[in-house]
C-alpha positions in Angstrom: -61.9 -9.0 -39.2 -60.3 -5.9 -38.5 -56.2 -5.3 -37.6 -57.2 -4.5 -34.2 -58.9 -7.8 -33.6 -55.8 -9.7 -34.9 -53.5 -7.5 -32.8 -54.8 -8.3 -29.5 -55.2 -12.1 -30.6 -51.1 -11.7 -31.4 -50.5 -10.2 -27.9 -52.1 -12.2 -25.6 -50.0 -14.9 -28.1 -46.9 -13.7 -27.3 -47.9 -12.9 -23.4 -49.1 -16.8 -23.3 -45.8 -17.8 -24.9 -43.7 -15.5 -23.0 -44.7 -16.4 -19.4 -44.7 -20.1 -20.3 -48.3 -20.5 -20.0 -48.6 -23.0 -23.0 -46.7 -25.4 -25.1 -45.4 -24.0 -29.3 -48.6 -25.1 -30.8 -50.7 -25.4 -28.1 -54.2 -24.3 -26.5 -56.0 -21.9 -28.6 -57.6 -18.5 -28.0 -61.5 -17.1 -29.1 -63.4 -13.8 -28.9 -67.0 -13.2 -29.9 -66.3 -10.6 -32.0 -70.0 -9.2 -34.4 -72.2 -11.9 -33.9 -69.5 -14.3 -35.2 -66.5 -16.3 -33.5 -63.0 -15.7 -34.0 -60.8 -18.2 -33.2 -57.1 -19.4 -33.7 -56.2 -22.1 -36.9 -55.5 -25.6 -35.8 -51.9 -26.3 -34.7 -51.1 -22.3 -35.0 -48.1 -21.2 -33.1 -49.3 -19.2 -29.8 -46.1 -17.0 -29.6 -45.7 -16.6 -33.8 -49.1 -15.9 -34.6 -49.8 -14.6 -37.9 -53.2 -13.3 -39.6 -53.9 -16.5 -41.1 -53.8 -18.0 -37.9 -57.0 -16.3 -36.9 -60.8 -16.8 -38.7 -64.0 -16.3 -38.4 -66.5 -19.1 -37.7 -70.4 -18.9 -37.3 -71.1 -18.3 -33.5 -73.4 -21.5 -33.6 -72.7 -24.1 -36.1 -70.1 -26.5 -35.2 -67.3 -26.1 -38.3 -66.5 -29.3 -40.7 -62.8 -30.4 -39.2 -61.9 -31.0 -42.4 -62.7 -28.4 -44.4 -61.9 -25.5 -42.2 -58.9 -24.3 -40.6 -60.1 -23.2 -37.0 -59.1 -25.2 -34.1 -60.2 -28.6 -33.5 -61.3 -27.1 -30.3 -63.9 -25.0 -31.5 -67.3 -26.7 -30.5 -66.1 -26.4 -27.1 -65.9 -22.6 -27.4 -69.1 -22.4 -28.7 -70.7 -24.6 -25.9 -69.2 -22.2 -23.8 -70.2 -19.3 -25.4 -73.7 -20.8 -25.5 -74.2 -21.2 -21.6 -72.2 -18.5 -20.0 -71.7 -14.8 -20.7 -67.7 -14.7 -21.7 -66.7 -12.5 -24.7 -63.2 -14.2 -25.0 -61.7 -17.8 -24.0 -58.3 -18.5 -23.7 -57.2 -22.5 -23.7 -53.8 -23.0 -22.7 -51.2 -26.1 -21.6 -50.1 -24.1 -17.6 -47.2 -27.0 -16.5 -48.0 -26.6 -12.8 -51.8 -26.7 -13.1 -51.8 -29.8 -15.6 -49.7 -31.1 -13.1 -51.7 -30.9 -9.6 -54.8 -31.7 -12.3 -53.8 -35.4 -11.8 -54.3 -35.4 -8.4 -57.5 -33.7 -7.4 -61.2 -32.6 -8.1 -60.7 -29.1 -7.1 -57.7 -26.9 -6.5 -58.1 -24.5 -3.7 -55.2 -21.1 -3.9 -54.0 -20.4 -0.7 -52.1 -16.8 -2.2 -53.8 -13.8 -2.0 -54.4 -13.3 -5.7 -55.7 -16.2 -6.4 -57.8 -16.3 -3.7 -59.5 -13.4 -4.3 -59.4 -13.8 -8.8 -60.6 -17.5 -8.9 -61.3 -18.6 -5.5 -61.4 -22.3 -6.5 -60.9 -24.3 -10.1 -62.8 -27.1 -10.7 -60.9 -30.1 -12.4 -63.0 -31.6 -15.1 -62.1 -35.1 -16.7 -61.3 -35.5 -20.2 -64.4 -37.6 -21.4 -66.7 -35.0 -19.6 -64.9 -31.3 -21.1 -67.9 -30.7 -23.1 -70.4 -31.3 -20.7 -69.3 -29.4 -18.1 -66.6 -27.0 -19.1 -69.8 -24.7 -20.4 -71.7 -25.2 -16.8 -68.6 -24.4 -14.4 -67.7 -21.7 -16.5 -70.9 -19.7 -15.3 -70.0 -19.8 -11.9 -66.2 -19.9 -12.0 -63.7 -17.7 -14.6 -61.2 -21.0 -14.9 -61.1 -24.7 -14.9 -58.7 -27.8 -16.0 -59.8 -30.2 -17.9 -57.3 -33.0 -16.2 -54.0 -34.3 -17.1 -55.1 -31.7 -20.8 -55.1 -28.2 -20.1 -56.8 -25.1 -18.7 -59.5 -22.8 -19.9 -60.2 -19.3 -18.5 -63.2 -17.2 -20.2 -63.6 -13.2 -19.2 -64.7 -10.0 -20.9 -61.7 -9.7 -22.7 -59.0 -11.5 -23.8 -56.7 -9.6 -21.7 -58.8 -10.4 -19.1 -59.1 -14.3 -19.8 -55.2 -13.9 -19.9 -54.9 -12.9 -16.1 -57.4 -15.6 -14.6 -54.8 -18.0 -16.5 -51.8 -16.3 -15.1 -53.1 -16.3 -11.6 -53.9 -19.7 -12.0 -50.5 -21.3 -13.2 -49.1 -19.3 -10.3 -51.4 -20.2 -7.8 -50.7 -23.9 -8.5 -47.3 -23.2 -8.5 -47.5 -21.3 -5.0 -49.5 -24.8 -4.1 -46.5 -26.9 -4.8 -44.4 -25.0 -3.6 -45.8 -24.7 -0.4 -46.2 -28.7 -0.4 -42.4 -29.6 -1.6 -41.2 -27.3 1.6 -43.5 -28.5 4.1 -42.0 -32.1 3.4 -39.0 -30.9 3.4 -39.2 -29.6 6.9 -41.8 -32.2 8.0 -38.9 -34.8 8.7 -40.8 -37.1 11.5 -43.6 -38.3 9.6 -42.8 -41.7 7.6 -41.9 -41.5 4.2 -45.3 -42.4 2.6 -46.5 -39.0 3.7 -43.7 -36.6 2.6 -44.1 -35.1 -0.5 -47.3 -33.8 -2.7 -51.1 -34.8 -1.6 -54.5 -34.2 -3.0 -54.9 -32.5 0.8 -52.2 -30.5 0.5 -54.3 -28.3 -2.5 -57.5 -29.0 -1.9 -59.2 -27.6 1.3 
């Protein structure tokens, strides 16, 4: 793996870290880099990354957990490399899209950006990421696995980077928007102030 490959793994690391788009140690990052996959080390640091925290792994055989050090989430990236055309994935821990993840099936932006980069995310339960992370992904460039994290996939990881950041901000906007319109929304009885699977959903 050439110093190039490891430098853009490190700044998209620090970007992810920067903008609070993930937790210390998690969500990991991939790129199908000469036939092969590589991938961020189990419990590396996204903002510290150094060039141990990123190997190589076969682009189709599933790694033994215990005798290598890519991430745990690995399989998944394959699976979606298998089904869908991405070159890079980025899997991160957004706060506000983990958040509204508990409360529907699909997120709908209503700001311009997103709108026009994601145009809807498709919330995907836990016990079902593996299944159908890989099939959204081939329509959409972003999803949540629920209550977990996100996972945007594009051409490059710079690329995979944005459709997160548009994301997280989009489901910010979202809550935004919901807090205020309670706010304001003072005749309607208490039950129905305050955050809805409607008020994100459309």
């Amino acid at each position: 793996m050439t110093d190039n490959v490891f430098e853009r793994f490190q700044q998209t690391g620090e970007d992810l870290a920067w903008n609070r788009l993930t937790t210390t140690h998690g969500g990991n990052m991939s790129l199908r880099h000469q036939g092969r996959m590589a991938i961020t080390t189990h419990f590396s640091m996204p903002g510290r990354l150094l060039p141990g925290n990123v190997v190589e792994i076969p682009l189709r055989e599933e790694p033994d957990r215990f005798a290598s050090d890519a991430s745990w989430d690995a399989p998944l990236h394959q699976l979606i490399y298998k089904f869908t055309p991405a070159a890079a994935i980025i899997h991160a821990h957004p706060a506000y899209a983990v958040a509204i993840s508990m409360r529907c099936d699909i997120i709908t932006p209503i700001d311009t950006e997103g709108s026009v980069l994601l145009r809807e995310v498709a919330v995907v339960a836990p016990e079902d990421a593996s299944s159908r992370l890989p099939q959204v992904l081939q329509t959409t460039v972003a999803a949540i696995v629920r209550g977990h994290g996100s996972y945007a996939v594009g051409r490059t990881l710079n690329e995979a980077l944005a459709f997160t950041a548009a994301m997280e901000f989009s489901c910010k906007v979202l809550m935004l928007s919901a807090r205020h319109e309670a706010k304001i929304d003072r005749g309607r009885p208490a039950a129905e102030n305050g955050f809805k699977p409607g008020d994100i959903s459309r």
